[in-house]
C-alpha positions as CSV (number, residue, x, y, z in Angstrom):
1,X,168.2,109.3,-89.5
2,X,170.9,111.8,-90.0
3,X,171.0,115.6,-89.6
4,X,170.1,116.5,-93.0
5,X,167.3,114.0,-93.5
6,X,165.9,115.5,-89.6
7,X,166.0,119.3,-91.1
8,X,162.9,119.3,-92.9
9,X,160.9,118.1,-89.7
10,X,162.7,120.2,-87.4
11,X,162.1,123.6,-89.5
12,X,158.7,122.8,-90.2
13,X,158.1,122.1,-86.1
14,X,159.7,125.4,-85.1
15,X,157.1,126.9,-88.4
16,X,154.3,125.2,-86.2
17,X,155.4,126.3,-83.1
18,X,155.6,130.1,-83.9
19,X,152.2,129.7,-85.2
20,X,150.5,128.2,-82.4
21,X,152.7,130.4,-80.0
22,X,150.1,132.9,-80.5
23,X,147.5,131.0,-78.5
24,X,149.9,130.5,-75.6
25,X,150.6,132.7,-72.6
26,X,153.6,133.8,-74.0
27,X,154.6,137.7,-74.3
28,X,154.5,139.3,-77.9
29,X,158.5,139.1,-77.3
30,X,158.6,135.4,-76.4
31,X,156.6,134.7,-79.7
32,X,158.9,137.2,-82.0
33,X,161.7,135.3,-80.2
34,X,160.6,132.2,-81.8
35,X,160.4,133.6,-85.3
36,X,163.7,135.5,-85.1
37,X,166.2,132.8,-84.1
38,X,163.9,129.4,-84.9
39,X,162.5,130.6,-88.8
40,X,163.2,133.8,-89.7
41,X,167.4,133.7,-89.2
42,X,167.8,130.4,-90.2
43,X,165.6,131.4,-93.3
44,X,168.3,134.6,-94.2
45,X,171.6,132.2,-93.8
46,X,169.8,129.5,-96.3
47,X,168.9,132.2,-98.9
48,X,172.5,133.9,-98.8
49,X,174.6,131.2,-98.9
50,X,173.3,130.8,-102.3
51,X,174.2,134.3,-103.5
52,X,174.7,133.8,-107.2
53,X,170.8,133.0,-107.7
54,X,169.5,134.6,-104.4
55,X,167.8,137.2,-106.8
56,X,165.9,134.4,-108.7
57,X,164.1,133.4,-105.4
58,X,161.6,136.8,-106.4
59,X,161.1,135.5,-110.1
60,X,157.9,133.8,-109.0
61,X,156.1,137.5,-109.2
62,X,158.0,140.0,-110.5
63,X,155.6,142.3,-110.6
64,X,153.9,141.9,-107.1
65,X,157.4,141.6,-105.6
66,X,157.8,145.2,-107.0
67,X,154.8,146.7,-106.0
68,X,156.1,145.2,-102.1
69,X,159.3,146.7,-102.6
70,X,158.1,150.1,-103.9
71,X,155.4,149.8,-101.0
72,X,158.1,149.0,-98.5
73,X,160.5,151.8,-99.6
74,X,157.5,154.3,-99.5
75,X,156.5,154.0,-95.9
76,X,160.2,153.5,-94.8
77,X,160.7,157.3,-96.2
78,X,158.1,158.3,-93.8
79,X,159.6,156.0,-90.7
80,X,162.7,153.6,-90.7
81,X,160.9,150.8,-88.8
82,X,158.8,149.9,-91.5
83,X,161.8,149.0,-93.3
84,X,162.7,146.7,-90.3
85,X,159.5,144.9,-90.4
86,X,159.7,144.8,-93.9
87,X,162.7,142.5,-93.8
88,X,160.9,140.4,-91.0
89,X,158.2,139.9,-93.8
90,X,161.0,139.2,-96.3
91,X,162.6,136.5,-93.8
92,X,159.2,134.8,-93.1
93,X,158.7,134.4,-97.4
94,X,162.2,132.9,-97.7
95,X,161.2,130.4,-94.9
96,X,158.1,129.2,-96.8
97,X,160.7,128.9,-100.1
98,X,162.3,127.0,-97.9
99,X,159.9,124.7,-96.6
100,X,158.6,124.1,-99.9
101,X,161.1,122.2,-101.4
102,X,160.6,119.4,-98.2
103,X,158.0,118.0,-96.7
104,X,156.9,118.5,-94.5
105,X,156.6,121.8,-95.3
106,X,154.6,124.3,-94.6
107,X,150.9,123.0,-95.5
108,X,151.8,120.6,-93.0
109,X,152.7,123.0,-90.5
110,X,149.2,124.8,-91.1
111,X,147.9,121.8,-90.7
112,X,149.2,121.1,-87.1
113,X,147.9,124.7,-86.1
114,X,144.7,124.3,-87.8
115,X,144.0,121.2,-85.6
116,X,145.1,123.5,-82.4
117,X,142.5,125.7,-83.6
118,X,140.3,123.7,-83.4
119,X,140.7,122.7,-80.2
120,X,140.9,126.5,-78.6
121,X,137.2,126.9,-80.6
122,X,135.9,123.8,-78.8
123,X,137.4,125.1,-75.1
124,X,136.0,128.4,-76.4
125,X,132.5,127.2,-76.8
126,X,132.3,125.3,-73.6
127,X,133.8,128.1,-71.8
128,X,130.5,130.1,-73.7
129,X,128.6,127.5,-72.9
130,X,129.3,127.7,-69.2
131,X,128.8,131.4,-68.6
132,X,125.1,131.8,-70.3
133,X,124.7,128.2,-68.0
134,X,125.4,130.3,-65.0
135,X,124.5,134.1,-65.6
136,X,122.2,133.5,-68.7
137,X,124.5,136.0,-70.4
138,X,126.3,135.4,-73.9
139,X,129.3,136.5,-73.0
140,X,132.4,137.8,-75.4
141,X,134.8,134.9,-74.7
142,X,138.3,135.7,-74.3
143,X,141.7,133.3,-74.7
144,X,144.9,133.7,-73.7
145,X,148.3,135.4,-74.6
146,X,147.8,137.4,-77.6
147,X,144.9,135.4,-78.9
148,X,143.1,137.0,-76.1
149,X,141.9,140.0,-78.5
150,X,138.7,137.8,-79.7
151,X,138.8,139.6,-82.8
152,X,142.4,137.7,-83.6
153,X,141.0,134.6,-81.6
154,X,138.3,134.6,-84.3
155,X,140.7,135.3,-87.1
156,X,142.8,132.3,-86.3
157,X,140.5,130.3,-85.4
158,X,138.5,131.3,-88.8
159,X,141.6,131.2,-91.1
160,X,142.4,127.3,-90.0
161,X,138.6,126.3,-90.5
162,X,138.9,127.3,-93.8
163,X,142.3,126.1,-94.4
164,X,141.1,122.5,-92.8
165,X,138.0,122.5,-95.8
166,X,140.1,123.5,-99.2
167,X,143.3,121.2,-98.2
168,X,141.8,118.1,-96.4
169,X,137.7,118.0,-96.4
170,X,136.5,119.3,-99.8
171,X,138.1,116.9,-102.3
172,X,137.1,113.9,-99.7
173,X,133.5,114.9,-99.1
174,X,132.8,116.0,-103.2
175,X,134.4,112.7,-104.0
176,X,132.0,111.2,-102.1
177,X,128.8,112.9,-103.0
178,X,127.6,115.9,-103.9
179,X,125.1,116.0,-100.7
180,X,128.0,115.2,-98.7
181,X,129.9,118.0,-100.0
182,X,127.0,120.5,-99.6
183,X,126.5,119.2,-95.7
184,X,129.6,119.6,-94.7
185,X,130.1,123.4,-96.2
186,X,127.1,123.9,-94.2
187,X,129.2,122.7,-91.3
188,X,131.6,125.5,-92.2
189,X,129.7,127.8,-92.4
190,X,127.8,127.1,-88.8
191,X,131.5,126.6,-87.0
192,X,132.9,130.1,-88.8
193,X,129.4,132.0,-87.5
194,X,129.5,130.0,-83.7
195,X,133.4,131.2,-84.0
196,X,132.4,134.7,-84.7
197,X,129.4,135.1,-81.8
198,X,131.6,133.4,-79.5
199,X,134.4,135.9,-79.7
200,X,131.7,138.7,-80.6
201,X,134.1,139.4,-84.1
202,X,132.2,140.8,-87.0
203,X,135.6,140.9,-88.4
204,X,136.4,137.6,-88.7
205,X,132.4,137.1,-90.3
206,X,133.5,140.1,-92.7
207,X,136.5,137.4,-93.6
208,X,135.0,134.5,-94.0
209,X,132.1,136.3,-96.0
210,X,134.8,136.9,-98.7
211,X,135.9,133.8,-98.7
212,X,132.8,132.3,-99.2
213,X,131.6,134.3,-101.7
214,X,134.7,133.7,-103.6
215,X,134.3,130.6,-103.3
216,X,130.8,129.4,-104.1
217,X,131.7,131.9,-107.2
218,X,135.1,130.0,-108.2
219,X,132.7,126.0,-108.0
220,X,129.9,127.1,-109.4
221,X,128.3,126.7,-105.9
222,X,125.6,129.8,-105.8
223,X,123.0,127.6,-105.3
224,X,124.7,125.6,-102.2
225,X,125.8,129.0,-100.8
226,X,122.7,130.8,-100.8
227,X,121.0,127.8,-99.0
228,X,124.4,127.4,-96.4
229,X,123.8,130.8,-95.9
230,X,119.7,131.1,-95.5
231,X,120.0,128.2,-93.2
232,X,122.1,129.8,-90.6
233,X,120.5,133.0,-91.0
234,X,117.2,131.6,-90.4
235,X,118.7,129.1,-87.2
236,X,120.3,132.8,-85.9
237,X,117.3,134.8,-86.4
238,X,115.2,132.0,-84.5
239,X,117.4,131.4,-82.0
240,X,118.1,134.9,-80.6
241,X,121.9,134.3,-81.5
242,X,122.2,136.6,-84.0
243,X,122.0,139.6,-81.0
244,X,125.2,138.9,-79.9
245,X,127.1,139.8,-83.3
246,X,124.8,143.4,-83.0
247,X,125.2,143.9,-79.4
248,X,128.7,146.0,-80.0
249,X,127.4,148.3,-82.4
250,X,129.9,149.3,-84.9
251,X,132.4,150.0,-82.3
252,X,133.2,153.3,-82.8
253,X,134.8,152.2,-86.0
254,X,132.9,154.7,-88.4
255,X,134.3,157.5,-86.0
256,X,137.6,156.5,-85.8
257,X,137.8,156.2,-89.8
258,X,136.5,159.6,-90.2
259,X,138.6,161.1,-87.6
260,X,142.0,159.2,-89.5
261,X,140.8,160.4,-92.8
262,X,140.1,163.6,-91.6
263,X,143.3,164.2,-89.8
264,X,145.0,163.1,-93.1
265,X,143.7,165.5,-95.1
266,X,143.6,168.5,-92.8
267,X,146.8,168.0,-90.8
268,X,149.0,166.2,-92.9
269,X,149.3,165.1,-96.7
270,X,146.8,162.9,-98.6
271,X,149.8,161.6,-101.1
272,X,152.5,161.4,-98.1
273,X,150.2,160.4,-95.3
274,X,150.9,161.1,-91.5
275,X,153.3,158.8,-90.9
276,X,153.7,157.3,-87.2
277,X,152.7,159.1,-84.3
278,X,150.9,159.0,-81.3
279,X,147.5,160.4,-82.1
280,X,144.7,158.7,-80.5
281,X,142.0,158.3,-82.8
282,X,138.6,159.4,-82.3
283,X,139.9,160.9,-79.1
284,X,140.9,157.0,-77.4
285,X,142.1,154.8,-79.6
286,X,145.2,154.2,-80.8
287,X,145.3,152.9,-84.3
288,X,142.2,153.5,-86.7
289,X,141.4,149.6,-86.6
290,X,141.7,148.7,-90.3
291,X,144.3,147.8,-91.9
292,X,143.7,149.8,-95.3
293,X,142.5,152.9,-93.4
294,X,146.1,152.8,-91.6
295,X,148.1,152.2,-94.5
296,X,146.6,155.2,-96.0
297,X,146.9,157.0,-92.7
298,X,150.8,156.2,-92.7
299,X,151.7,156.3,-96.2
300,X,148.7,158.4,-98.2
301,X,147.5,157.5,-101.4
302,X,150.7,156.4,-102.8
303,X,151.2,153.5,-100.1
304,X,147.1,152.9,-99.8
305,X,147.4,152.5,-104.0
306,X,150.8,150.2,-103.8
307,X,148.8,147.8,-101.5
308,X,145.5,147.6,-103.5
309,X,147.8,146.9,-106.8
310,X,149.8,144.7,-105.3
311,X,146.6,142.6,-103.5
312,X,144.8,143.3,-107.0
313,X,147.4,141.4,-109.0
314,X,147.8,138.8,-106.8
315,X,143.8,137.6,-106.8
316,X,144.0,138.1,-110.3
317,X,146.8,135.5,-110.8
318,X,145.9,133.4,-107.8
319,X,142.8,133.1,-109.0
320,X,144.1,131.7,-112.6
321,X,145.8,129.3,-111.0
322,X,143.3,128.2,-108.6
323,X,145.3,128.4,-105.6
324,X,143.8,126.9,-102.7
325,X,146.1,129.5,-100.2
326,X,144.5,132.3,-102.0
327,X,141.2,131.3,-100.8
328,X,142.3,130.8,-97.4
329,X,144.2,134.1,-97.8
330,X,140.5,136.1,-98.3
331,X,139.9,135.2,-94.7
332,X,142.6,137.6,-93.6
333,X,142.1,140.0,-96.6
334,X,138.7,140.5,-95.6
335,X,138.8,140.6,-91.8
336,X,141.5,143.1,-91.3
337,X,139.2,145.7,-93.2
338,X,137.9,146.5,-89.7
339,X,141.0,145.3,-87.6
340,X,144.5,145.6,-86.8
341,X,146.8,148.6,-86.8
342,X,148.3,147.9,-90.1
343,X,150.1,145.1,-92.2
344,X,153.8,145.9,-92.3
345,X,154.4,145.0,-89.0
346,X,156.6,143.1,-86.6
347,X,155.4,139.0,-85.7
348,X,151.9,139.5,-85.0
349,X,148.8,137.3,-85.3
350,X,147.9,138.7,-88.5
351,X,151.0,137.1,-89.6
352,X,149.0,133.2,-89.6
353,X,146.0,134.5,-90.9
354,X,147.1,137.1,-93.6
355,X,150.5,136.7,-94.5
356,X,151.4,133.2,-94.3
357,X,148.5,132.1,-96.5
358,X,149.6,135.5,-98.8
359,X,152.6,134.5,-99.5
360,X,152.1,130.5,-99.9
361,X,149.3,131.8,-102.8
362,X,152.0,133.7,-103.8
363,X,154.5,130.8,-104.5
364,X,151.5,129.4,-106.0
365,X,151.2,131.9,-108.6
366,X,155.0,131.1,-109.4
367,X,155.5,127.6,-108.7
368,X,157.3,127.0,-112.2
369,X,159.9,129.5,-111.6
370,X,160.5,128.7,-108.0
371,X,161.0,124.9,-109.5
372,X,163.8,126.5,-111.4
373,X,165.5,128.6,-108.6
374,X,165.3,125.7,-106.5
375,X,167.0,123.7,-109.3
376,X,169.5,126.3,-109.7
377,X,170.2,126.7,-105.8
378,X,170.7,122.9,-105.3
379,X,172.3,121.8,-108.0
């Protein structure tokens, strides 16, 4: 096998490697190391050795690479690291143009990390398993590295569930009957609620909610949903389970949403925003644990408005084009409503189960002219 025939597999290792990196006990550096130097790098030097079409690889969507840009350039007036993490975001898109034209590529890659996933949920569940065994106490599970914030345990975890059912169960179970099809989204549906009690993360539930209904909607599947749905309702309800999703409250998360929006508009600017700082929300906490309330805490309406379009216009031509990533891409979409500190960020976990599947509905949306840039790059 020679060195060029060995690329595609090596690329799409290192892809699978960064993503599972965030269920090791590796540092937040240690995983950004991986990106930098093992995908993100190599990603740049590909792109610009190409120069005279580079600008062709963001013909697949004009429009929503404009809205980016314009969001990008917005916050970066208010701090120059968003700029810098911009270009991370920018190096990880090139390395899924990249992968695309190979196989395996980066569905495959997914696919390797979906299976780990899997495996953390079942260690999870015994590990749940265990402690109500000994102290008869549903207790909020916790991993390790930076998986072991349960709320990103639960994303992952959530995000490869679903990406295991649209791109290797669904077509093989509705092939083979429409019972079997209905069974096993029922089996979904149970692993994505166990996943959420187990890590006590309403926020991946939130996620996987707009998947589902998105989904059910896009098949023509009401009636399978509502009874998927009024199944494990009624198993929670009878069980007791259901408690420990309720047992947190709401987190302080209505507080610290009022306290960023009213800090916005009495301290700072509702079009510019406040920018980065140190304020501790709600008196404690650092971020205001949403990802739509911070960008309009850092960039006011302007940058909130830039990411709604920009999210807006993508659904709206994923959806035409039935992209399966899109789908998989509402899991993230939904569940950082009520988590992480933002979205324009450095390698982070939100990275598998927001941008990655962004970006690949993305290239969906454009596959046509990405054929032709690819063409025009390698020929």
């Amino acid at each position: 096998m020679t060195s060029s025939s060995r690329w595609p597999a090596v690329a799409a290792a290192v892809l699978f490697l960064f993503l599972v990196s965030f269920f090791a006990p590796l540092s937040a550096k240690g995983t950004n190391n991986i990106f930098y130097a093992g995908v993100g790098l190599p990603a740049l030097l590909w792109w610009l050795c190409r120069p005279r079409v580079a600008t062709r690889v963001f013909a697949v969507a004009p429009a929503v690479f404009a809205l980016a840009a314009g969001l990008v350039l917005w916050l970066a007036a208010r701090d120059l690291s968003f700029l810098r993490e911009g270009l991370y975001l920018l190096a990880l898109y090139l390395a899924c143009v990249m992968l695309e034209r190979t196989r395996p590529g980066v569905e495959q890659a997914f696919a390797g990390f979906a299976l780990v996933a899997v495996v953390m949920l079942a260690c999870a569940t015994v590990l749940w398993l265990q402690a109500y065994h000994a102290d008869g106490i549903w207790v909020r599970v916790e991993l390790w590295g930076q998986s072991a914030n349960p709320v990103y345990a639960a994303l992952l975890i959530t995000s490869a569930l679903v990406f295991g059912w649209m791109f290797v169960l669904e077509a093989r179970l509705a092939a083979a009957s429409r019972w079997a099809h209905a069974v096993g989204l029922l089996v979904l549906t149970a692993a994505c609620v166990l996943c959420a009690m187990i890590f006590q993360a309403r926020s991946a539930l939130l996620g996987f909610g707009l998947f589902i209904a998105a989904y059910i909607v896009q098949r023509r599947l009401v009636g399978a949903g509502v009874v998927a749905a009024g199944t494990v309702v009624l198993v929670l309800a009878w069980s007791g389970l259901g408690q420990t999703l309720s047992e947190r409250g709401l987190s302080y998360r209505l507080d610290i949403w009022a306290d960023a929006l009213r800090r916005v508009l009495a301290d700072c600017n509702a079009v510019l925003g406040c920018g980065r700082d140190d304020y501790r929300f709600a008196g404690e906490f650092f971020h205001p644990h949403s990802a739509y309330v911070s960008m309009f805490y850092h960039g006011g309406a302007v940058a909130a408005g830039l990411l709604l379009a920009l999210l807006g216009l993508l659904f709206v031509q994923g959806w035409r084009v039935r992209s399966r990533w899109l789908l998989v891409a509402l899991v993230g979409w939904g569940g950082v409503a009520t988590a992480t500190s933002g979205l324009v960020s450095s390698p982070r976990p939100l990275w598998v189960f927001f941008w990655v599947p962004t970006l690949m509905a993305l290239i969906d949306v454009g596959r046509p002219a990405l054929a032709a840039y690819l063409r025009a790059r390698d020929g």
